[in-house]
C-alpha positions in Angstrom: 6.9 13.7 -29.2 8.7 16.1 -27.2 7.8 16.4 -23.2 9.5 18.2 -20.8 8.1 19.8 -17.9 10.5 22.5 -16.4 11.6 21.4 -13.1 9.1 18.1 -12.7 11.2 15.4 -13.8 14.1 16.3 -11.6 12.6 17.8 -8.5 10.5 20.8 -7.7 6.6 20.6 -9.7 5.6 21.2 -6.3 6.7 25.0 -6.2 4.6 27.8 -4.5 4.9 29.8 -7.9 3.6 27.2 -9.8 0.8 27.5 -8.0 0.0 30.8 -8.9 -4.0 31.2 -10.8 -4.5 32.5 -14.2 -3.1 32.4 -17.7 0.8 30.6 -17.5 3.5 31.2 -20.5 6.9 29.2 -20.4 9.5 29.4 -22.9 12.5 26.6 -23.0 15.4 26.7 -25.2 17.4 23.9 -23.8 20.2 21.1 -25.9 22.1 18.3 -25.7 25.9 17.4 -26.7 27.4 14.3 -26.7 29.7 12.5 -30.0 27.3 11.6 -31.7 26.2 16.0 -32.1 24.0 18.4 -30.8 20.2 18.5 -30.6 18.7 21.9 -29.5 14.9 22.9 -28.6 12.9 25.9 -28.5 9.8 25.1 -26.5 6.8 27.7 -26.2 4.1 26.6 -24.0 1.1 28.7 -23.1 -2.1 27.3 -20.6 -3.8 28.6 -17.9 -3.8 27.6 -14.1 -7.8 26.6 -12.9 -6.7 26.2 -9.6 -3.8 25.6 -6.8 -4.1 22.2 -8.1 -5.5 22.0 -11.7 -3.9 23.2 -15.0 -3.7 22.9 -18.4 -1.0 23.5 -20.6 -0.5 23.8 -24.7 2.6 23.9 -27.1 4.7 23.0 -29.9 8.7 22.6 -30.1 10.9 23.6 -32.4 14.5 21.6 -33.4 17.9 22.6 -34.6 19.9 19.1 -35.0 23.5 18.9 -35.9 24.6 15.5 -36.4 28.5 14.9 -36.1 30.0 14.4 -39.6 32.1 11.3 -38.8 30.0 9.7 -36.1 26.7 9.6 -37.8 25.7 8.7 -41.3 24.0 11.9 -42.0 27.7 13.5 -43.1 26.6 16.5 -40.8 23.8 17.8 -42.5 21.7 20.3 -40.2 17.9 20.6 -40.4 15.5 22.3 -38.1 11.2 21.9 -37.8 8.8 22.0 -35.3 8.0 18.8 -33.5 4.7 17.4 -32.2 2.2 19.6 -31.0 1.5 18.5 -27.4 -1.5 19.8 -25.0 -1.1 18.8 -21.3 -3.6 18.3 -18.0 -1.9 18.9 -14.7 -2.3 18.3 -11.2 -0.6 18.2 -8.0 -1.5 18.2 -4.3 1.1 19.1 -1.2 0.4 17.3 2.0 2.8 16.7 5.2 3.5 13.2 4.0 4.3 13.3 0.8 4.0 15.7 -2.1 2.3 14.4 -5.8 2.1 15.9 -9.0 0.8 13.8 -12.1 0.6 15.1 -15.7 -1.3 13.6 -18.9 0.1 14.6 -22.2 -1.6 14.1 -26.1 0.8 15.0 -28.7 -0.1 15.4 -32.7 1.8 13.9 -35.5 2.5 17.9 -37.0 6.6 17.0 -37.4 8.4 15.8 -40.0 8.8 12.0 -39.8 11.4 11.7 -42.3 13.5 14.2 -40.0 12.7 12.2 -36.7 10.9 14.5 -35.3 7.8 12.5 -35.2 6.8 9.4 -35.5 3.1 10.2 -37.7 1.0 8.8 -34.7 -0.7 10.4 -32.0 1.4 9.5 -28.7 0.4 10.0 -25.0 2.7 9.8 -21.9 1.4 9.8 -18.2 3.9 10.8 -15.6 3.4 10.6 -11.9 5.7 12.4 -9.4 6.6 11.8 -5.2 8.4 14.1 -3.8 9.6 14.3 -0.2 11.3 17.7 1.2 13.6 16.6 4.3 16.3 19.1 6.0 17.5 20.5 2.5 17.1 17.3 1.2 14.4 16.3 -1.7 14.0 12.7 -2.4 11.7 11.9 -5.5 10.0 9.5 -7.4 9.1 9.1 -11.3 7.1 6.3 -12.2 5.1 6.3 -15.7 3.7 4.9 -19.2 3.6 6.0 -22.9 3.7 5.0 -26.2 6.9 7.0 -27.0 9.8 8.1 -24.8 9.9 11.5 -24.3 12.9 14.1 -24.0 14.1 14.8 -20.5 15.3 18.0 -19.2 18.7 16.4 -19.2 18.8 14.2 -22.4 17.2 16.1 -25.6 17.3 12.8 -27.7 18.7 12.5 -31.3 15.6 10.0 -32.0 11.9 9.7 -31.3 10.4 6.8 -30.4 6.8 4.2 -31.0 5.8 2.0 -28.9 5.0 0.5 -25.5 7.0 1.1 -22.3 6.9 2.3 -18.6 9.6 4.6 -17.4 10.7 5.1 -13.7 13.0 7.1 -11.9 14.4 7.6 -8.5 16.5 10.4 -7.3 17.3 13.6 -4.1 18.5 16.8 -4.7 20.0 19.2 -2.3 19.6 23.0 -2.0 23.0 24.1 -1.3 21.8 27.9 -1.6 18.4 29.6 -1.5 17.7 29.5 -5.0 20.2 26.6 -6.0 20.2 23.0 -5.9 22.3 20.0 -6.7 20.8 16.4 -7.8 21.7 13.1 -8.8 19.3 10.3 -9.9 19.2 7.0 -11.8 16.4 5.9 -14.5 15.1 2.6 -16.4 13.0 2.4 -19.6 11.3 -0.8 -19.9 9.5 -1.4 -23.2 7.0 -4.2 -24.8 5.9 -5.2 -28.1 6.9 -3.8 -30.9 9.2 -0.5 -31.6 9.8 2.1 -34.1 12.9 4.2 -33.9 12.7 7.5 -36.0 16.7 9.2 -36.1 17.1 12.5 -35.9 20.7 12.3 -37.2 20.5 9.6 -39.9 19.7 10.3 -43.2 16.6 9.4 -45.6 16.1 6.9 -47.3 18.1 4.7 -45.2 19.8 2.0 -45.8 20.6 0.7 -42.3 24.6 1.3 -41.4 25.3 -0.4 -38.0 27.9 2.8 -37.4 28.7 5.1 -39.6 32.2 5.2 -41.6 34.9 6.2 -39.7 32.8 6.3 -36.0 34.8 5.2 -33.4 31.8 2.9 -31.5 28.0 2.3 -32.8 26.1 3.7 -30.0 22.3 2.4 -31.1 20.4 2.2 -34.5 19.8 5.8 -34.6 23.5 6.6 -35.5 23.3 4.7 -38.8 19.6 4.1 -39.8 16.7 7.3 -39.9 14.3 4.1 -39.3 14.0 0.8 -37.4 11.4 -1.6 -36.3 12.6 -4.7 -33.8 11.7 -6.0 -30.2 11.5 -4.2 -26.6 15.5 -4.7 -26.8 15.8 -1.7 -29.1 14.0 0.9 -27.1 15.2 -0.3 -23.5 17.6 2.2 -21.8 18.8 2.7 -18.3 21.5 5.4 -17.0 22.0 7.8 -14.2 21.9 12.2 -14.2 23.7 14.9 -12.2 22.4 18.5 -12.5 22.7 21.8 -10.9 19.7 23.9 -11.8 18.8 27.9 -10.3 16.2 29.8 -9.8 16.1 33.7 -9.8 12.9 35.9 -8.8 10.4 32.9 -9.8 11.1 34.1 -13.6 14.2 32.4 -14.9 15.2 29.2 -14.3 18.7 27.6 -15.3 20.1 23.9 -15.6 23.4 22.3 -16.3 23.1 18.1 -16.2 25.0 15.3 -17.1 23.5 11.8 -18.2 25.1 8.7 -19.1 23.3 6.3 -20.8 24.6 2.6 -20.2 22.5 1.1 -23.0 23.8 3.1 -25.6 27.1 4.5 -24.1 26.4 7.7 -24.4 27.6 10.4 -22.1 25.5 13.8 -23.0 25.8 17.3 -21.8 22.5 19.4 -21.1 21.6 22.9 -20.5 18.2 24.4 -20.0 17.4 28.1 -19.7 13.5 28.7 -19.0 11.4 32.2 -19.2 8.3 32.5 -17.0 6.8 35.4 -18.9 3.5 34.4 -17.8 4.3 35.2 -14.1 5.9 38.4 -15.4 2.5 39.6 -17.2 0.7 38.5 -13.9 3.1 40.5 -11.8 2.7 43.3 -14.1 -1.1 43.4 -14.2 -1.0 43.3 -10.0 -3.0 39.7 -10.2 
């Protein structure tokens, strides 16, 4: 399952444009680079906003993964699909003290499994966000559970995941112009029970290679193996993100992040370009 939420995880879901009524259509194309290769998404989502508070949201991704052909044990083979189809219930509520957005999201098993781009079970993740805005400053708050861990605006993952966990993080960023901002933040993924790691860069059938020949580190079980089962250990993750992400006419928005990963030691490179057509249409139609 593939979840990302333009501009909640990091910092703004609070927004007076997301508040806007009526139909909403987001488009995402948005990657990741690091060693180990490249995993790209195009993500179409379409819902409609009930209130200033209340929305719902529906969509499906679609991958391009290109595995590195000495660091992985796919030999570089590409392959693209769509992921899970997702559908999403929103809310969020300003107030002087603190602002809070929470989203539940249901996802399909409509990817390939054999690709890792789905682990053939429905998944679920419940995110809650706090957000603070002081003197330019916006400290925040993630804090949440799931049955899979998600993508991230800054870390499009070369695996999916099943099982158990909560995932938190803590973070400020600064708006250093009008319609720019800076950020840094750290996060923790803390599993239980048992989990499945589908690869998105290994081949099938596997037959599980610790690192692939000629890599110059193993990095996790995804770089050898297209599947693994094993305890909370193989799922738990923690790291830290910088970003700088813009904002132009409340129709385009634009990221740039960094993440390292100190479970896996992984250092990845993000972008995120993001289309609010459905604002445009609304602008368009004078409602």
């Amino acid at each position: 399952m593939a979840i990302t939420i333009p501009g909640f995880a990091q910092q703004k879901p609070t927004d007076k444009a997301d508040e806007e009524k009526g139909f909403t259509y987001y488009e995402t194309f948005q990657g990741s680079t690091n060693e180990l290769g490249q995993v790209m998404k195009l993500d179409t989502t379409v819902g409609y906003q009930f209130t200033r508070h209340f929305g719902v949201d529906f969509g499906v991704p679609f991958y391009f993964v290109s595995p590195s052909s000495t660091e992985t044990s796919s030999g570089g083979a590409s392959h693209n699909g769509i992921g899970d189809a997702y559908a999403e219930i929103r809310a969020t509520f300003n107030n002087p003290l603190v602002n809070y957005a929470t989203v539940l999201t249901g996802a399909a098993p409509t990817g390939d499994t054999k690709s890792g781009l789905s682990t053939g079970r429905a998944m679920f993740d419940w995110t809650n966000h706090f957000d603070k805005g002081v003197l330019g400053l916006r400290p925040f708050a993630n804090v949440g559970v799931a049955n899979t861990i998600s993508d991230t605006t800054f870390f499009t993952r070369p695996f999916t995941t099943l099982g158990m966990n909560t995932h938190e993080e803590g973070g400020v960023s600064w708006s250093v112009f009008p319609f720019v901002r800076l950020g840094a933040s750290y996060y923790a993924i803390e599993p239980w029970g048992t989990q499945k790691v589908f690869s998105r860069f290994a081949p099938t059938p596997t037959s599980f290679l610790p690192v692939a020949p000629g890599a110059r580190r193993s990095h996790g079980v995804f770089q050898g193996a297209a599947e693994t089962t094993g305890t909370s250990d193989l799922t738990r993750d923690n790291g830290f993100s910088a970003w700088v992400s813009g904002r132009a006419f409340n129709l385009v928005d634009l990221e740039l992040g960094y993440e390292r990963s100190v479970k896996y030691d992984l250092n990845t490179v993000s972008f995120l370009v993001g289309f609010n057509f459905g604002s445009l249409v609304r602008k368009a139609r004078g409602f």
